[in-house]
N, C-alpha and C positions, 0 to 999 in steps of 0.2 A: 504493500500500500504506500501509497506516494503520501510525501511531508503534510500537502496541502486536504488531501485525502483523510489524512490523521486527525490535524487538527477540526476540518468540519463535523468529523466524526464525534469526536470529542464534546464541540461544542453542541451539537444534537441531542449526547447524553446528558449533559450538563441542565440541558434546557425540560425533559421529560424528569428526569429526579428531580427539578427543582414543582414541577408540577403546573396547573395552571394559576394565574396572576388572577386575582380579586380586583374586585375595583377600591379604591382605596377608602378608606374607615371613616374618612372627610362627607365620603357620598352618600344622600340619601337612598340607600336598598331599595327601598318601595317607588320610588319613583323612576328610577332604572328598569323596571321591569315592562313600564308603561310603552305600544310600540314607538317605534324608533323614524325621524325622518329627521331631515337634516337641524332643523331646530331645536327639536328637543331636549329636552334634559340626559346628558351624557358625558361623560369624558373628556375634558377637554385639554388636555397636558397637564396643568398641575392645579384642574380644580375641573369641577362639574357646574355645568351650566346649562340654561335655553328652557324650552318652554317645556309646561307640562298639563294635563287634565285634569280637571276635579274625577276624584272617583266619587260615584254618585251609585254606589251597588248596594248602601245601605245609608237609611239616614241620618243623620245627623243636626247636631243641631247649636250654633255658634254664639256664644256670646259676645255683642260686640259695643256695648253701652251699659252703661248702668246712671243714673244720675235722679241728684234730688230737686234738680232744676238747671235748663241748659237755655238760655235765652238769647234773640239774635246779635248777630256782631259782624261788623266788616271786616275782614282783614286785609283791606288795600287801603284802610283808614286807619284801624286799630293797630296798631304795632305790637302789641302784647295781649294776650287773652286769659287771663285769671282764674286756674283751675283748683277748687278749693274741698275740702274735707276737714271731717271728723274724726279722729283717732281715738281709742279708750285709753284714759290714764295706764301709763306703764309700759305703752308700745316704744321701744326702743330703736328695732331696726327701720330699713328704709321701706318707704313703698314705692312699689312699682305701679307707673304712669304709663296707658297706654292709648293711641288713639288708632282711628281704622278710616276710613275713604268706606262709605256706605254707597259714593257712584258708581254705579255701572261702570264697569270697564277702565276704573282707575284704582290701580291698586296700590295706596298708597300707608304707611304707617310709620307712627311716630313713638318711640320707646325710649323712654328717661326712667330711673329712679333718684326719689328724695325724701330725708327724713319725715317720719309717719307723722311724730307728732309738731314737727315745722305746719301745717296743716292748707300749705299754698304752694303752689309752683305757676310762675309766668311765665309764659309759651310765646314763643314768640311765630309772628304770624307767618312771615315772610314765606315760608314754601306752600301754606294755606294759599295766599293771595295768587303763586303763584298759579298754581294749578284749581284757580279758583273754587276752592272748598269753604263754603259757608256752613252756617248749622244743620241745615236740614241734610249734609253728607258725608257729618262728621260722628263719630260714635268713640265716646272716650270711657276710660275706665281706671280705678285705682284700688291696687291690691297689697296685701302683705300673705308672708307665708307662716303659718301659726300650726305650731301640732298638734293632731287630733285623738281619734280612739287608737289604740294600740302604738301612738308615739308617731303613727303615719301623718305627713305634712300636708297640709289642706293649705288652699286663698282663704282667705276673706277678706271681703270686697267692702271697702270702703265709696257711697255714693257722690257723688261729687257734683257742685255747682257749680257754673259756669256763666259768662256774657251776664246781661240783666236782666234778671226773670224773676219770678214768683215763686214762691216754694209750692211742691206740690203737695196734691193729699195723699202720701204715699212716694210712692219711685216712681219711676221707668223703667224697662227695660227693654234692651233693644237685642234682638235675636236674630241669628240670620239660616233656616233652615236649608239643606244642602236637595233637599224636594219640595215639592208643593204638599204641605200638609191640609188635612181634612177638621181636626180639633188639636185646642190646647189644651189644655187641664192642668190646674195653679191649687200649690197648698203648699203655708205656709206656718211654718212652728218655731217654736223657741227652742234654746239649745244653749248650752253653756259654754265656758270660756276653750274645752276641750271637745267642743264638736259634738258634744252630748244632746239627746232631744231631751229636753224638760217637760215640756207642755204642749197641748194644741193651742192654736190660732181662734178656732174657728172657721179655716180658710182651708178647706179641705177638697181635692177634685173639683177647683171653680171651674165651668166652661167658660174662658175669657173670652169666647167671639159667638158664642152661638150657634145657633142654626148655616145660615148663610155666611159665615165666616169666610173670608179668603186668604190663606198666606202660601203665596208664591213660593217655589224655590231660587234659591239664592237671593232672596228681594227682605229687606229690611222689615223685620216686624216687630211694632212695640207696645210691648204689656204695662200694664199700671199692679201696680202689688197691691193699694188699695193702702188704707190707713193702717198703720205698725203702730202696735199699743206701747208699750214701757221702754225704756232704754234697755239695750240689752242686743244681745248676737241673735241673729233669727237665720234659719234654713229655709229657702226659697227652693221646692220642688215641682221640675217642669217636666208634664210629658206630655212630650208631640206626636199624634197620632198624624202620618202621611195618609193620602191619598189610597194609596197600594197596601194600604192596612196593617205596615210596620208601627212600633211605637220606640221611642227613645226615651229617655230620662233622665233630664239633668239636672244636676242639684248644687245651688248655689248659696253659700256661707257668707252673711253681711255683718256687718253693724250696723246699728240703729242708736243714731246718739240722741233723740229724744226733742232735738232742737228745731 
């Protein structure tokens, strides 16, 4: 066998024991598997990029608001927009600040954290204005991580006000289902400082739309909690019944400071 023969050889073996190559630990698995055209989400030398699909083979259901009053505001005028909360005495770490682009076809979001009990962060507006997001396309939210039953780490969600509004009677919330749903169903209980249920509400399986109800998929949908009795942590349980007769459940951990 000739030199050049050797070495190919060689490296042939080298290349089968070593086995085949993974995509690298950076990339998201479940979206690589999605099919493949020039844009897509894939490999691209030393990062994974491009577009991908919602999977929509089960449903789902997103949180993308929470707020105890969000009122209008320009941001080609306003320079700063005032996003504020409630902490319960004792919260030491930070919380995490989040907002979403509820337009169509603009996906946009904005993620800071800051001390929980500082109880404001100023935003400034200037990528709002540019991609012209006002309120009615903005969905914000602020959370801490607090541990729950068996030590496991839960949010809770602190509601936040915002621009110049009114307090409501109750929250918002703003959901953003991955199909078109058929019913919602709301109940809401009390629960201790460790994610414990203490008590009922009285808010139990509410039908929040009714009969003729409509909520799109992927289209902004928002719930009112209705009045929250005493200061205290309360558990916010959602289940969305789709169209095609799935159900989901999502359960959401707040505070209620009473104010």
């Amino acid at each position: 066998m000739s030199l050049t023969g050797s070495v190919v050889f060689s490296l042939a073996a080298l290349a089968l024991s070593a086995g085949p190559q993974g995509p690298p630990a950076y990339c998201d698995a479940e979206l690589l598997h999605v099919p493949k055209s020039p844009t897509s989400y894939q490999v691209r030398g030393d990062r994974c990029e491009g577009i991908y699909a919602q999977q929509v083979s089960t449903v789902s259901v997103d949180l993308r608001s929470f707020v105890k009053g969000f009122g209008e505001f320009d941001p080609e005028t306003q320079k700063e927009l005032e996003l504020t909360w409630k902490a319960p005495a004792g919260i030491v770490q930070n919380a995490r600040l989040r907002a979403f682009s509820l337009k169509p076809r603009v996906y946009f979001r904005m993620d800071t954290a800051q001390p929980a009990a500082q109880g404001s962060y100023r935003w400034s507006t200037d990528i709002l204005a540019g991609e012209r997001l006002k309120r009615e396309n903005i969905g914000i939210l602020a959370w801490v991580e607090m541990p729950g039953p068996a030590g496991k780490a839960r949010e809770v969600y602190f509601p936040l006000s915002a621009g110049t509004s009114k307090t409501l009677d109750g929250y918002d919330v703003t959901l953003v289902p991955s199909k078109k749903l058929k019913k919602i169903l709301l109940t809401v209980a009390q629960i201790d400082g460790q994610g414990n249920k203490t008590r009922d509400t009285g808010v139990a399986n509410k039908d929040v739309g009714g009969e003729f109800a409509y909520y799109g998929s992927n289209e902004p949908t928002i719930l009112s909690t209705g009045k929250i009795g005493v200061p205290g942590y309360y558990r916010l349980e959602i289940k969305a019944i789709a169209a095609s007769g799935e159900a989901v459940i999502k359960e959401i951990d707040f505070y209620h400071s009473g104010d």
